[in-house]
VEXDREN-2710 file (C-alpha; in Angstrom, 1 decimal):
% VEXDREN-2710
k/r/px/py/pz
1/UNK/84.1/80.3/164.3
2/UNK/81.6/80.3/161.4
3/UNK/83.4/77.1/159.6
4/UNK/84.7/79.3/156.8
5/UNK/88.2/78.9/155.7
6/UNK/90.4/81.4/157.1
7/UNK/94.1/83.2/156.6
8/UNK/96.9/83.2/158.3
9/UNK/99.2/85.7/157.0
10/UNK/101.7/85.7/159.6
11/UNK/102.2/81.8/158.9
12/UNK/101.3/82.2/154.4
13/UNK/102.3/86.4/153.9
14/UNK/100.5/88.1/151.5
15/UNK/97.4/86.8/149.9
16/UNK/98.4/84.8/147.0
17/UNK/101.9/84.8/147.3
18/UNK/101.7/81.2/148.4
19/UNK/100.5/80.2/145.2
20/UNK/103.5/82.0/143.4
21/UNK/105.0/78.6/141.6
22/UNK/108.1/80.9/139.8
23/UNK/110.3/83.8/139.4
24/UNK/110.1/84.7/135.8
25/UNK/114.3/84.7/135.0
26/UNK/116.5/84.1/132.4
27/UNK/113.9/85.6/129.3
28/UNK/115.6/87.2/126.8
29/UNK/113.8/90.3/125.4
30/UNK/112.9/90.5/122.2
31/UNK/114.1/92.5/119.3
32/UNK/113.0/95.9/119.4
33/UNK/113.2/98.7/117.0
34/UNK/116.8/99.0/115.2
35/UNK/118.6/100.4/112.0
36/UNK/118.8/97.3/109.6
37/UNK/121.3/99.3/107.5
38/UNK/123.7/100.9/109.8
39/UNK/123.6/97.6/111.4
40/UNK/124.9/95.7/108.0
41/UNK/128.2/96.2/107.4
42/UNK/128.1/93.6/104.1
43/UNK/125.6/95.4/102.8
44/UNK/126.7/98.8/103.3
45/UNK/130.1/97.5/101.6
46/UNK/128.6/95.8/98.7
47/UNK/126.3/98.7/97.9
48/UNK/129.3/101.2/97.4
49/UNK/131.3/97.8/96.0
50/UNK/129.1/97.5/93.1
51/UNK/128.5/101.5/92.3
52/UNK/125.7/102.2/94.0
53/UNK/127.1/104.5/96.7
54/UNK/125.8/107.2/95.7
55/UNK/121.9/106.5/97.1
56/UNK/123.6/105.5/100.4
57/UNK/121.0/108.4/102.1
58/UNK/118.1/106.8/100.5
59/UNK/118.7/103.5/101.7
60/UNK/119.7/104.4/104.6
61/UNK/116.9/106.2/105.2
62/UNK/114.8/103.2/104.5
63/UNK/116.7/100.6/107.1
64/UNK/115.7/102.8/109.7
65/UNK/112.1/102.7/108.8
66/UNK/112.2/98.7/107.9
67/UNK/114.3/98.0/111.3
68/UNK/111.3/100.2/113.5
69/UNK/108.3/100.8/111.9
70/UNK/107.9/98.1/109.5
71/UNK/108.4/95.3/111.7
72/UNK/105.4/96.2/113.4
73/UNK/103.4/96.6/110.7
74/UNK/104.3/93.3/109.2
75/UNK/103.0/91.4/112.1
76/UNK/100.2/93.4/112.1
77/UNK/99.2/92.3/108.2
78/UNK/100.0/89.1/108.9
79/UNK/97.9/88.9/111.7
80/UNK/94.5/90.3/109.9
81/UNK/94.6/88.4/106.7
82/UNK/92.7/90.0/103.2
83/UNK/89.7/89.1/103.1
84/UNK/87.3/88.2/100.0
85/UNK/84.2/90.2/99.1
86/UNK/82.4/88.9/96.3
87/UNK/79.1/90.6/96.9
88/UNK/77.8/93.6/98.7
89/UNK/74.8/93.3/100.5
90/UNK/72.0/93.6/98.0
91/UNK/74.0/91.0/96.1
92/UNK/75.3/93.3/93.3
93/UNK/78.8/91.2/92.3
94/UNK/82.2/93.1/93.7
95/UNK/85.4/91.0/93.2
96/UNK/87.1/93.0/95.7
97/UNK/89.4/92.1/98.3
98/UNK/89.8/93.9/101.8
99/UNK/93.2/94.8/103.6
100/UNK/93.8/95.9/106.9
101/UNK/95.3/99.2/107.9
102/UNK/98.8/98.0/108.5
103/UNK/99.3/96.7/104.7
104/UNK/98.2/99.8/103.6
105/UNK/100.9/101.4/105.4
106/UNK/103.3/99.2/104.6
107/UNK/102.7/99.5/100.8
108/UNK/103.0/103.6/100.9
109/UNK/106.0/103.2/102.8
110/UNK/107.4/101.3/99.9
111/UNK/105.7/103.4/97.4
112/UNK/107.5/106.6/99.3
113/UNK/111.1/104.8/99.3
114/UNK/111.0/103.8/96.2
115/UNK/111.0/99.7/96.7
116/UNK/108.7/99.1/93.0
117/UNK/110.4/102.1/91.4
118/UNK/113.5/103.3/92.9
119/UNK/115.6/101.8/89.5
120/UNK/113.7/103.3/86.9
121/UNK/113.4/106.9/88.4
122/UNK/117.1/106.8/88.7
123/UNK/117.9/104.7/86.0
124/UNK/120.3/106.7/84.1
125/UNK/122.9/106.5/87.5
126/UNK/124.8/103.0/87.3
127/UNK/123.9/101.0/90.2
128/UNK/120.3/102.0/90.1
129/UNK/119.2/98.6/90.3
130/UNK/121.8/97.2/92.8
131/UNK/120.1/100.6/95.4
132/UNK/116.6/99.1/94.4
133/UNK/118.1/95.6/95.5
134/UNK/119.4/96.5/98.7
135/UNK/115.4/98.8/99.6
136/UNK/113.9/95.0/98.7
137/UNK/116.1/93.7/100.7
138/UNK/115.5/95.6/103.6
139/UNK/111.9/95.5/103.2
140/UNK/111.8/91.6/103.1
141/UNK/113.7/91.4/106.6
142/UNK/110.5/93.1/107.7
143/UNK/107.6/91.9/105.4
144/UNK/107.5/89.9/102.7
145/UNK/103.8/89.4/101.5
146/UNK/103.6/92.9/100.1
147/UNK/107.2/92.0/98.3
148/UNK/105.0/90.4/95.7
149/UNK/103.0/93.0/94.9
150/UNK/105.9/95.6/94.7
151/UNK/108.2/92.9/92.8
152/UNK/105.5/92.9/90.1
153/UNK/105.4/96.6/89.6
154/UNK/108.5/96.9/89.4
155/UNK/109.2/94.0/87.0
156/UNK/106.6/95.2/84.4
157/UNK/108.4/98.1/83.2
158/UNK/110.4/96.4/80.3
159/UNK/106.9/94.9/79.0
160/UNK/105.1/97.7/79.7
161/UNK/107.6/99.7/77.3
162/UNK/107.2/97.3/74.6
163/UNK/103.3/98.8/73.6
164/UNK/104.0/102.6/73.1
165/UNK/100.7/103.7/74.4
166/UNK/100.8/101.4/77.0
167/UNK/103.9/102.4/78.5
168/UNK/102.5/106.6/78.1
169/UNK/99.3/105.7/79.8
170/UNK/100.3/103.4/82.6
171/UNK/104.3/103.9/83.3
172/UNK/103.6/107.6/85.4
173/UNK/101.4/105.3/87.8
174/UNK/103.8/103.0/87.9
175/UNK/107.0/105.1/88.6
176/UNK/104.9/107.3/91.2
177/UNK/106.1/107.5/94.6
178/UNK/102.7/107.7/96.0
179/UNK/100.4/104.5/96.7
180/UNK/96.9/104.6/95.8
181/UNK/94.8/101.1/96.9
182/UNK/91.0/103.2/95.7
183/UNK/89.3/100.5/93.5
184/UNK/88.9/102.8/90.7
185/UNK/89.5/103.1/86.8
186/UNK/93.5/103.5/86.7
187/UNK/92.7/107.0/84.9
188/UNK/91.3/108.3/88.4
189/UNK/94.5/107.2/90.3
190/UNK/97.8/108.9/91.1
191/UNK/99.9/105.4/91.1
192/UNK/99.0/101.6/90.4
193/UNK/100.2/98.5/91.3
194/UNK/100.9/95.5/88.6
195/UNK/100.3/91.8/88.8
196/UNK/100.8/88.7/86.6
197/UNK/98.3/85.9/85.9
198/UNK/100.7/83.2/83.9
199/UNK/99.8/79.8/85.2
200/UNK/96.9/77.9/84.6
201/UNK/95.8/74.6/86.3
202/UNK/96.6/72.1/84.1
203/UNK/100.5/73.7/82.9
204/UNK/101.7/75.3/86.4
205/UNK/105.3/76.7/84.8
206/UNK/104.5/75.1/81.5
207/UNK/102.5/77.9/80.0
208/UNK/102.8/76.6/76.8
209/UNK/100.6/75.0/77.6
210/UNK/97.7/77.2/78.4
211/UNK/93.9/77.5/77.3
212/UNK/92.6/80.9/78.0
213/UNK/91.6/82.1/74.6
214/UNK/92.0/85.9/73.3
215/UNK/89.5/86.8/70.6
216/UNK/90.0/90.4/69.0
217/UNK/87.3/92.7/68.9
218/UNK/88.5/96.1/67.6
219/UNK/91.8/95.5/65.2
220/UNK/94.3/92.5/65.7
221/UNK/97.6/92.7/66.9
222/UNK/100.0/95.0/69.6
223/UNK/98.0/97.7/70.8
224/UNK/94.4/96.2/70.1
225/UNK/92.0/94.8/72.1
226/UNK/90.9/91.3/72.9
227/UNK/88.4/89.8/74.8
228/UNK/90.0/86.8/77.6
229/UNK/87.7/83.8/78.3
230/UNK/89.6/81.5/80.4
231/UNK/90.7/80.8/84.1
232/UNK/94.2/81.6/86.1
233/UNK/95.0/79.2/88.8
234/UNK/97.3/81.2/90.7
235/UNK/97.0/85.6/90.8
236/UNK/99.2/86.9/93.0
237/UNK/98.0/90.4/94.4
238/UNK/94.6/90.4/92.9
239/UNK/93.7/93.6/94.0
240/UNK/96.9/94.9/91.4
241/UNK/94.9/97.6/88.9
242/UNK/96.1/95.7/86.0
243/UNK/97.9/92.3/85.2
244/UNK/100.0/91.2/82.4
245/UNK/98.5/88.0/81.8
246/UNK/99.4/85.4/79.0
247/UNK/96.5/83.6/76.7
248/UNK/96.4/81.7/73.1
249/UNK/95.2/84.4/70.3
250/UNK/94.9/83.6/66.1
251/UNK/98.7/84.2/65.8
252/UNK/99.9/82.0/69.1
253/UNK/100.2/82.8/72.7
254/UNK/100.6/86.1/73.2
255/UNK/100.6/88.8/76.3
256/UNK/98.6/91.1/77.6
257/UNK/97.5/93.5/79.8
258/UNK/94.2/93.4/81.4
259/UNK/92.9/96.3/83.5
260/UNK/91.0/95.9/86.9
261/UNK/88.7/98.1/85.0
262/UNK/87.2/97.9/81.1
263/UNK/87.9/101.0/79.0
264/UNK/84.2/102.3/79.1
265/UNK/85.1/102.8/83.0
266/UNK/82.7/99.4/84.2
267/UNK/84.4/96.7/86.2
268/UNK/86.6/94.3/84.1
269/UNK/85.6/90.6/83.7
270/UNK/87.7/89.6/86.1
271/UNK/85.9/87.2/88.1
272/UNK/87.8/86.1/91.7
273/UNK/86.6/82.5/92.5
274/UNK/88.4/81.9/96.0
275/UNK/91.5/83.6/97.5
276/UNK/94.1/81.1/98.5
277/UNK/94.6/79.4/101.9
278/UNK/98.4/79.4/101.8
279/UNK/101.7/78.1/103.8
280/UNK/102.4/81.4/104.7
281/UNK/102.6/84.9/102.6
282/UNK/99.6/85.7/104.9
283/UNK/99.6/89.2/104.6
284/UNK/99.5/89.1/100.6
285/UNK/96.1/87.5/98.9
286/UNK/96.2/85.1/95.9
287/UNK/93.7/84.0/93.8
288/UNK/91.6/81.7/91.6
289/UNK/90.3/83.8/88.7
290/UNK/88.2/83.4/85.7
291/UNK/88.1/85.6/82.5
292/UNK/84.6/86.0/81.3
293/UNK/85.2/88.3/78.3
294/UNK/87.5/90.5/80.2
295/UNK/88.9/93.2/77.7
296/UNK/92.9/93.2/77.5
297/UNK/95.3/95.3/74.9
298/UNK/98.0/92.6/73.6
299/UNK/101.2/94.0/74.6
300/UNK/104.5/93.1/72.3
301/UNK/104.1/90.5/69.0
302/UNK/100.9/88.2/68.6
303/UNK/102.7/84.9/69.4
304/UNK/105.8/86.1/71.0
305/UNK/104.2/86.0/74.6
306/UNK/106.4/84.2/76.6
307/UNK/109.4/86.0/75.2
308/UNK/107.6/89.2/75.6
309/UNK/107.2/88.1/79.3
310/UNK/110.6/87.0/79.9
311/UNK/112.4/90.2/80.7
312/UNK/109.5/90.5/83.9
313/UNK/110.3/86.7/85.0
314/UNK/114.0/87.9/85.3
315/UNK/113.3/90.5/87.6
316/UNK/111.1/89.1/89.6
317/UNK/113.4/85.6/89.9
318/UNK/116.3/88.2/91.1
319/UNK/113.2/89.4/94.0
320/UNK/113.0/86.0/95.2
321/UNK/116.5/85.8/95.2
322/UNK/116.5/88.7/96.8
323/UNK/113.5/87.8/99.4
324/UNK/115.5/84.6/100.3
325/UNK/118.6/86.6/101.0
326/UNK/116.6/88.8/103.2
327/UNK/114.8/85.7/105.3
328/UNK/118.1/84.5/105.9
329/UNK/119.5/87.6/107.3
330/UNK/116.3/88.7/109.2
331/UNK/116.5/85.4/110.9
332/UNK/120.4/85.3/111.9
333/UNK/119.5/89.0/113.3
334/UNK/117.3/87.1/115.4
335/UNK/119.2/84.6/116.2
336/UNK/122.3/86.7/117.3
337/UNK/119.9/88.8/119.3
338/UNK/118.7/85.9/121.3
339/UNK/121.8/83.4/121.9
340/UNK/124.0/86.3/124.2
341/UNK/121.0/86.6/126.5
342/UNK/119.9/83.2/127.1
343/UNK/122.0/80.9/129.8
344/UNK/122.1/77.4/129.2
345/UNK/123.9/74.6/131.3
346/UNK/125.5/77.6/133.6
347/UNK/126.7/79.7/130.3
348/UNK/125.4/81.8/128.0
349/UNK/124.5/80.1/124.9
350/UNK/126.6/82.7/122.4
351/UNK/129.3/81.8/124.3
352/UNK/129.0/77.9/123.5
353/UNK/131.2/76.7/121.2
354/UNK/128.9/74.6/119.1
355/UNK/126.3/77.2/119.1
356/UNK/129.4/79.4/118.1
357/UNK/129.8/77.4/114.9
358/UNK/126.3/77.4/114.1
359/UNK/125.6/81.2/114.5
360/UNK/129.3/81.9/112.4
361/UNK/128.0/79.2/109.7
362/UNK/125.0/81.2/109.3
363/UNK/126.5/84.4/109.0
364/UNK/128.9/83.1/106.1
365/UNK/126.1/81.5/104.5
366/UNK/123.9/84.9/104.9
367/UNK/126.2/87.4/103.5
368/UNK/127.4/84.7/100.4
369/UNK/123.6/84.8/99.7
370/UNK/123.8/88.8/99.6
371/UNK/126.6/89.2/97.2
372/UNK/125.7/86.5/94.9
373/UNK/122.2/88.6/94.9
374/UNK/123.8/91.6/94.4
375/UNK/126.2/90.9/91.5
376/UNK/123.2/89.8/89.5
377/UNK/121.7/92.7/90.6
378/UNK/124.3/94.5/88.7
379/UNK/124.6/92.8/85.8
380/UNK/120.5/93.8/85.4
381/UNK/121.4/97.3/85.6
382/UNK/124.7/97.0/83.5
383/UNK/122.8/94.9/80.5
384/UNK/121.3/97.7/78.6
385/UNK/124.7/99.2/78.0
386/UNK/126.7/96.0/77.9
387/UNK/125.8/92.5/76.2
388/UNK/128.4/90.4/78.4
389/UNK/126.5/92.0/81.4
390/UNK/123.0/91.1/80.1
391/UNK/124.5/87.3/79.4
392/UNK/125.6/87.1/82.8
393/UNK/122.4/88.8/84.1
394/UNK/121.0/85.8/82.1
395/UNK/122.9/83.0/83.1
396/UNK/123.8/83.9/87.0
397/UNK/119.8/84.8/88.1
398/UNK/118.7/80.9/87.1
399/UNK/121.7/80.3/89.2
400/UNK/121.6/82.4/92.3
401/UNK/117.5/82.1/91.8
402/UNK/117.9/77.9/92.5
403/UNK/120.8/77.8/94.8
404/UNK/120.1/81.1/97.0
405/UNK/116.0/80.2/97.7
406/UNK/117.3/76.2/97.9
407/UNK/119.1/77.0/100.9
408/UNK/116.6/79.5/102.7
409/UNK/114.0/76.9/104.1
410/UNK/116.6/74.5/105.8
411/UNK/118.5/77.9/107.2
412/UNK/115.4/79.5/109.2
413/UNK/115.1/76.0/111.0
414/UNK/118.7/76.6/111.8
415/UNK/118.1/79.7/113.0
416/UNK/114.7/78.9/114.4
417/UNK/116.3/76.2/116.6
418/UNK/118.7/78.5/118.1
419/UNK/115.3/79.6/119.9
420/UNK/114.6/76.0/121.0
421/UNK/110.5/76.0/121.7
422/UNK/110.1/79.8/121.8
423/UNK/111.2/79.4/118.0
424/UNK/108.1/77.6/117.4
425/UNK/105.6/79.5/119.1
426/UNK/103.1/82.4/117.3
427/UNK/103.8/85.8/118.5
428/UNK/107.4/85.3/118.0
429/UNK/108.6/86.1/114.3
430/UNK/110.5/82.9/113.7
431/UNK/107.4/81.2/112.8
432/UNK/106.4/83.6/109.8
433/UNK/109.9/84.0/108.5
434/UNK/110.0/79.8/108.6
435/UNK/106.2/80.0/106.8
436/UNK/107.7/82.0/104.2
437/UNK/111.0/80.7/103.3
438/UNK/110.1/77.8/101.2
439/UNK/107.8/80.3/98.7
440/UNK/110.6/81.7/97.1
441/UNK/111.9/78.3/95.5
442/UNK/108.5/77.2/94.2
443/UNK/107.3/81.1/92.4
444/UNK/108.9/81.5/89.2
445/UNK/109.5/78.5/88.6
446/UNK/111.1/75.8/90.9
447/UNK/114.2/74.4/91.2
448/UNK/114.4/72.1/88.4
449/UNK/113.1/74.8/85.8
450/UNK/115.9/77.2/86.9
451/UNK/118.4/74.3/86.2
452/UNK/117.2/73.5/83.1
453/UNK/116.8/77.2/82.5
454/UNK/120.5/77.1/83.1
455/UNK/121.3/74.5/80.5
456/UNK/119.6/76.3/78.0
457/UNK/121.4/79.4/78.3
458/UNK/124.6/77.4/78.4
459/UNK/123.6/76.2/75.3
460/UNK/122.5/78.7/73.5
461/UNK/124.9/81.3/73.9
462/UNK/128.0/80.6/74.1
463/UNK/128.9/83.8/75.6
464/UNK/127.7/83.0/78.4
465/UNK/130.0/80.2/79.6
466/UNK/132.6/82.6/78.9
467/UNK/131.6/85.3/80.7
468/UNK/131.1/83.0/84.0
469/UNK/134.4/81.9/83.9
470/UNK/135.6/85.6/83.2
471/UNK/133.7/86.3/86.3
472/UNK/135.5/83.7/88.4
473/UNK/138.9/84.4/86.6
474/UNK/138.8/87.8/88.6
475/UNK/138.9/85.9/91.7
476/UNK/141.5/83.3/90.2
477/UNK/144.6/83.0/93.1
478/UNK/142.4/84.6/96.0
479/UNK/142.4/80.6/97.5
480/UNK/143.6/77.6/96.6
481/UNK/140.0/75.8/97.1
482/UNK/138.2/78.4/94.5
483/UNK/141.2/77.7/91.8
484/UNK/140.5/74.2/92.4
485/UNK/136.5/74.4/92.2
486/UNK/136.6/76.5/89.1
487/UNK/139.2/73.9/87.4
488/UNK/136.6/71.1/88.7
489/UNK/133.9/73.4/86.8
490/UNK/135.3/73.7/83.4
491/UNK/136.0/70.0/83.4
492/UNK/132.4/69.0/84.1
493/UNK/131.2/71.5/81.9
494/UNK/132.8/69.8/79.2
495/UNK/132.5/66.4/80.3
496/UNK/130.6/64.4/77.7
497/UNK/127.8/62.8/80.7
498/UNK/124.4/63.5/80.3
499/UNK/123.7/67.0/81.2
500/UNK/120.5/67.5/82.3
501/UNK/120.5/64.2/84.6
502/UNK/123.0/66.7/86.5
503/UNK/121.6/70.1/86.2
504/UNK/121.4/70.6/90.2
505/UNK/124.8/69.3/90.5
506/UNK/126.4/71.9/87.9
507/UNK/123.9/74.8/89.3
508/UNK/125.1/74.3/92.7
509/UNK/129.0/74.1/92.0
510/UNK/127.9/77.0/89.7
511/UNK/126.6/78.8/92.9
512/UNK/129.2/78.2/95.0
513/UNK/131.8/79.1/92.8
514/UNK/129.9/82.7/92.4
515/UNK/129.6/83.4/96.1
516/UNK/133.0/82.2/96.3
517/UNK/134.5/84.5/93.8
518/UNK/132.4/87.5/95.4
519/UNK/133.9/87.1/98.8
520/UNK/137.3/86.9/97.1
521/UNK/136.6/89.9/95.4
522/UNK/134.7/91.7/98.6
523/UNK/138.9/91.4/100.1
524/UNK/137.1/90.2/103.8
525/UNK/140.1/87.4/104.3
526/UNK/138.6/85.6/107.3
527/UNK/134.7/84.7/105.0
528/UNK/137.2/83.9/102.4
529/UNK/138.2/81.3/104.2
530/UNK/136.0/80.3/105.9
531/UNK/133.3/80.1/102.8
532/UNK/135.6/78.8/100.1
533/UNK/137.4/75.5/103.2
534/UNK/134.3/74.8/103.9
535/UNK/131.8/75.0/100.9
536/UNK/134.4/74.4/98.2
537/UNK/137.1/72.3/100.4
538/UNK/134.3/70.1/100.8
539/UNK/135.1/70.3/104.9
540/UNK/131.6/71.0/105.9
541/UNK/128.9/68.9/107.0
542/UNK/125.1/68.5/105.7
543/UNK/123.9/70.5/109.0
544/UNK/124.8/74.0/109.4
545/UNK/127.1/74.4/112.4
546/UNK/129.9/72.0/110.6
547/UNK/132.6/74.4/110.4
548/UNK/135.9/72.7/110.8
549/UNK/137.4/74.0/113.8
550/UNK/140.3/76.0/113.3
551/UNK/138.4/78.5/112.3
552/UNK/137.2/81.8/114.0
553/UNK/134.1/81.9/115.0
554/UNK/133.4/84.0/118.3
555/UNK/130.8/87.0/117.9
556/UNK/131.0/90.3/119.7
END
């Protein structure tokens, strides 16, 4: 013997197999590739529900590519966050900012199925918008950072088409189904991308308020140019060719749009201080920027900026809506994957009645967020036709805007605990979806703006208080707990208490009352009443999972 340590593998076996502590058992697999819209049934339903059957293909198209393809992507862009370059090497000044692969590919996806454009290339179809809703929709489930980018496009249209010659040069790009991310003059490109710079450091939603100064230098007025000296606290998707930006000219605040690029072809003005470290939204960049004599043509009336802006913070507060809608269902899909696999206390945990409540509580709470979402999404395509649409567009997007992204954050961490640690853990998605949920609420104003936005329309046109109880009136009978909700309504509308110390309050019985009369409508008896007992029966709980008992709740 030499006095080295020796084997006995008649006595130990193999090498190494004594050290084997575990068998690995019991590990659910993850979600792989599936077809988010075959696999919907409430949003196949509302899409033909609410006339927008006919671009079944094309959305269907698109579930298959957000349920695969897309999911891959998005953890991909996520992963390799945008990076700032402010300089090349020789120190000449750039103000770019670099993606990786994977967001490229997800934004010509998007691009190719239509999520920025889909509703204005088909808008002369009713339901183009409520199609367009259901792509975004999709598309969230997979990846939302490039949602902002793609909301913004799409929502710039109406402005767009208030400057003639604004809307010739630019609205092509805009409606292409190509995506072009070159940084070159816009005149070079097939397609652009629009962003917004409205919010300045010392307003945030107040934009009023802001200081950034526009001084003309050829002609005054829509269609002229000006020269922007100021800063933007917050520009989402800086790497957008141009941005519809708000700043205080002779006649007022006023809008405008201000290219990547100056009209002599050099770089714009546009001066990126930082990018963002954010929450989550990883995948997108946002950015500090000053204005240093940036050139920008003023886009509607001098002094009518914010009103000229409005019709774009519509659309974009029915994307978050949207966005939410989508978080919630990408994270029950999750969730329902997981439970049926994983045994817990000698069952499997789908099987358990309380996680039984929680997964059905979830579901309800899901697909209310979807047709709530939808029905605005509607009304936005119904409004240029019909003026009790575009009041209810009006009114019922403050609403679903507050109540749907309210309820986001607290149901991923529902659906995140379902996991139990694994939930918690990188490499699994319930971490990002939980990172993004709480974005929605706070862009585009949080939730005390929307209710007060909500009051104001109340109060300012009468028309629409009507038509929201015209809306619920259709669902008037369908259950005892909705007649009794909406009677609760009208009496608190009316009651002579201060109203804005209870603007939440009448948002969320508002909400409720919506989602309530959608189900109804939807004729799915079981959600009826299960949503309208429970939400507007008041027999529910705080938590999710409170479902009073009698009800159904097993899952296949």
């Amino acid at each position: 013997m030499n006095g080295q340590p020796t084997s006995d593998d008649s006595r130990h076996g193999a090498p190494g197999e004594s050290f084997a502590t575990h068998a690995p058992h019991n590990l659910p697999q993850p979600l792989g590739a599936y077809d988010a819209f075959s696999t919907d049934s409430a949003l196949r339903e509302s899409l033909h529900r609410h006339g927008a059957g006919w671009a079944d293909s094309d959305v269907a198209a698109y579930g298959r590519v957000a349920g695969g393809e897309l999911m891959e992507l998005g953890a991909l862009a996520n992963q390799h966050r945008p990076q700032l370059r402010l300089f090349d090497v020789q120190g000449r000044r750039l103000d770019q900012v670099e993606f990786h692969p994977a967001y490229h590919r997800i934004m010509g996806l998007a691009f190719a199925h239509g999520v920025p454009n889909f509703a204005w290339r088909n808008e002369t179809k009713p339901g183009a918008h409520v199609a367009r809703a259901a792509l975004v929709y999709l598309h969230a489930q997979a990846e939302q950072g490039s949602e902002c980018p793609l909301t913004m496009t799409y929502a710039s249209v109406p402005a767009l088409r208030q400057q003639p010659q604004v809307a010739d040069e630019w609205l092509p790009r805009v409606l292409s189904a190509e995506y072009d991310p070159r940084f070159l003059p816009a005149a070079h490109k097939a397609a652009a991308t629009i962003g917004m710079g409205m919010t300045e450091k010392q307003g945030g939603s107040d934009v009023r308020s802001n200081t950034t100064r526009a001084t003309a230098v050829s002609g005054r007025g829509p269609g002229a140019w000006y020269e922007l000296v100021g800063h933007k606290w917050f520009v989402s998707a800086p790497m957008s060719d141009a941005f519809l930006v708000l700043a205080q000219s002779a006649g007022g605040l006023s809008c405008f749009l201000l290219p990547r690029f100056a009209p002599d072809g050099t770089v714009n003005a546009i001066r990126i201080q930082q990018l963002k470290d954010k929450l989550g939204d990883w995948s997108n960049a946002s950015a500090e920027v000053e204005l240093q004599g940036a050139l920008a043509m003023m886009v509607g009336g001098e002094g009518r900026g914010v009103a000229t802006i409005l019709e774009m913070v519509a659309l974009t507060r029915l994307d978050c809506m949207l966005g939410s809608a989508a978080l919630m269902r990408q994270s029950l899909v999750q969730a329902l994957h997981y439970t049926p696999q994983r045994m817990a206390f000698g069952k499997r945990l789908g099987t358990q009645p309380l996680m039984q409540n929680v997964l059905a509580d979830l579901a309800l709470e899901s697909e209310a967020a979807l047709a709530l979402a939808l029905r605005v999404a509607r009304a936005v395509d119904a409004a240029p036709r019909d003026p009790r649409e575009a009041a209810f567009a009006r009114l019922a997007t403050a609403i679903g805007k507050y109540w749907v992204c309210k309820r986001c954050t607290p149901f991923v961490n529902e659906a995140q605990e379902t996991f139990g640690g694994i939930g918690y853990i990188e490499g699994t998605m319930m971490p990002r979806l939980y990172r993004q949920a709480p974005l929605n609420s706070i862009w585009e104003g949080s939730g005390n703006i929307q209710c007060l936005d909500v009051l104001r329309t109340l109060a300012r046109e009468p028309l629409a208080r009507e038509v929201l109880f015209d809306e619920l009136e259709l669902a008037r009978g369908g259950h005892p707990d909705f007649d009794h909700a909406c009677d609760r309504l009208r009496r608190e509308l009316g009651s002579a208490e201060p109203m804005e110390l209870r603007a939440r309050a009448l948002t969320e019985q508002m909400a409720l009352a919506l989602q309530a009369a959608q189900l109804i409508q939807a004729g799915q008896a079981e959600v009826t009443e299960a949503f309208c007992q429970s939400r507007l029966g008041r027999e529910h709980g705080l938590a999710f999972g409170t479902l009073p008992a009698q009800m159904p709740m097993a899952s296949d």
